[in-house]
N, C-alpha and C positions, 0 to 999 in steps of 0.2 A: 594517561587516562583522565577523564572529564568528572567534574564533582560536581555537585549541587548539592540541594536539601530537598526531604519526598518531607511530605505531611497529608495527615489524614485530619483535616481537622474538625470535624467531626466526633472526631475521637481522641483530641488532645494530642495524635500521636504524630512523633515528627524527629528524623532521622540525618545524619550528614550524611550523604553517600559518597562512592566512586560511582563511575557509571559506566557501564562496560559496553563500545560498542562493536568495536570489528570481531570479526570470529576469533583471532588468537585472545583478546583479552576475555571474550565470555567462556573460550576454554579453560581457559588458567582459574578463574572466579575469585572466590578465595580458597582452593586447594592450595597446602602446604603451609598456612597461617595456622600457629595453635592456638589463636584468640581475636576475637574482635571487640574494640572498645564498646563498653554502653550504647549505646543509642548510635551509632555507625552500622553501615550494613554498605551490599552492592545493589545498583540499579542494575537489572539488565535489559539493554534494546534491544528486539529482535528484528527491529527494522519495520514490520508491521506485524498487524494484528495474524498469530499462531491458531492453528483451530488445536494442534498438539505441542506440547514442549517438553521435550528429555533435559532432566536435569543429572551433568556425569559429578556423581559424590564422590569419583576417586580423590584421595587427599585430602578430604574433609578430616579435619582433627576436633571436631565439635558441632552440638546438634541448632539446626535452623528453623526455626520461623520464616515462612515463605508466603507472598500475597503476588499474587496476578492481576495486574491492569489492562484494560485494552487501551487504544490506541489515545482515546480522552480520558485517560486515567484514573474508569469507574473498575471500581474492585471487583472482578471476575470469580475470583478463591482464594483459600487461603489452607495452609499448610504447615502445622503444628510440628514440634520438636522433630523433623525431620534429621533421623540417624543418619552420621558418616556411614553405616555400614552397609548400608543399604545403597548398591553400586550404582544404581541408575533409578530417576523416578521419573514418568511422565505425568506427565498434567494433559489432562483431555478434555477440550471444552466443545462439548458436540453441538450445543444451542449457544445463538448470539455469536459475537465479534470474534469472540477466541482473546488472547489477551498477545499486545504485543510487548512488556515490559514485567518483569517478576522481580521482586525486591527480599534479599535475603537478609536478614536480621540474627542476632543473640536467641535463643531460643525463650520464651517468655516474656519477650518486648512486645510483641505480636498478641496484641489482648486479642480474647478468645470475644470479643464486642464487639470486632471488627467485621462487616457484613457485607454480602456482594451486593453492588449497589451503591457502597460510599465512593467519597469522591477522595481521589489524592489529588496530589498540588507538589509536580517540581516547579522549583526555585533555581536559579542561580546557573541555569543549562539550558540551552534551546535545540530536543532535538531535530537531526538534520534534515531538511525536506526530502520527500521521496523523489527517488532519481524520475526523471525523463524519459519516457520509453522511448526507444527509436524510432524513427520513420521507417515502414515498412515500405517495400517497395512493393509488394505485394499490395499492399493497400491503395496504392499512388498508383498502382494499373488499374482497379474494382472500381475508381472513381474514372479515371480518364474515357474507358472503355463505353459506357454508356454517354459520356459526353460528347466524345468522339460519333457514336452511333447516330444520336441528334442535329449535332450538325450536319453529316450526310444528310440526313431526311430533309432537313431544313431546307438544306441545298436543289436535291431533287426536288422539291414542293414551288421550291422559286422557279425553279426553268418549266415544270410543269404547267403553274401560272401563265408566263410568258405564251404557251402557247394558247391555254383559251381566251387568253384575249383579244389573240388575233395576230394574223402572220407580222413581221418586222415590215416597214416602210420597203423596203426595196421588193420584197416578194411581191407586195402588192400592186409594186407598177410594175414589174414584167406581168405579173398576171392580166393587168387590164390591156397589155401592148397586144395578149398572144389575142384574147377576147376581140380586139382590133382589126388583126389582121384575118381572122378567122369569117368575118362578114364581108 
């Protein structure tokens, strides 16, 4: 697992984290820990910016302070002494980014001053660029097809040409041989 430092500084506040990115590690979180140090928490990546995020509490052995970031790590929400008992919580961000990163804390680390809007700051982690989409083949025919169409026309328009301007060199001396023999 990946670690850094999350800081709000803004608000003097500032955390060592782990930082959870593949799906088995954001499932595990910290389920089954009965304590987190002071000022330690988890970051979580969700890869990009969430418009929802379920948080599973199973195996929570103690209560969390929770903050959501988007994607440029402006504070989206934030979430108070959040109970183990409580099985599953979503976060639903209906206006704006949605948040792709939520950061779990000691319950009361998380000053209640903390406001959507501030800015955090990891340190010490770069996370990983967004993958590449595939070449669609689909897309690589939507582009050929009219290019394709074009050049026919082009084509046509050329030979078309050709003929107003007048027959080729050879047409025009049989024509003047028949005009010849015709007198």
């Amino acid at each position: 697992m990946n670690a850094g430092v999350v800081t709000i500084p803004s608000r003097g506040l500032s955390w060592q984290v782990e930082i959870a990115t593949t799906s088995s590690e954001r499932t595990q979180g910290l389920g089954g820990r009965a304590s987190l140090d002071a000022l330690n928490g988890m970051l979580f990546d969700m890869g990009s910016n969430q418009s929802q995020i379920t948080i599973n509490m199973r195996e929570m052995l103690f209560l969390l302070d929770i903050v959501f970031f988007d994607e440029d790590m402006v504070v989206r929400g934030m979430v108070w002494e959040l109970n183990p008992t409580d099985i599953e919580f979503n976060a639903t961000f209906p206006e704006g980014p949605g948040a792709r990163y939520f950061l779990e804390v000691n319950a009361g680390e998380l000053l209640e001053s903390v406001e959507a809007g501030d800015q955090g700051v990891i340190t010490g982690w770069e996370p990983p660029a967004p993958p590449t989409p595939p070449i669609e083949i689909g897309s690589i025919i939507e582009l050929m097809v009219p290019m394709m169409i074009v050049m026919m026309m082009m084509g046509m328009m050329s030979k078309m040409m050709k003929g107003v301007s007048g027959p080729a060199p050879m047409t025009t001396a049989v024509a003047v041989r028949e005009v010849a023999l015709q007198r």
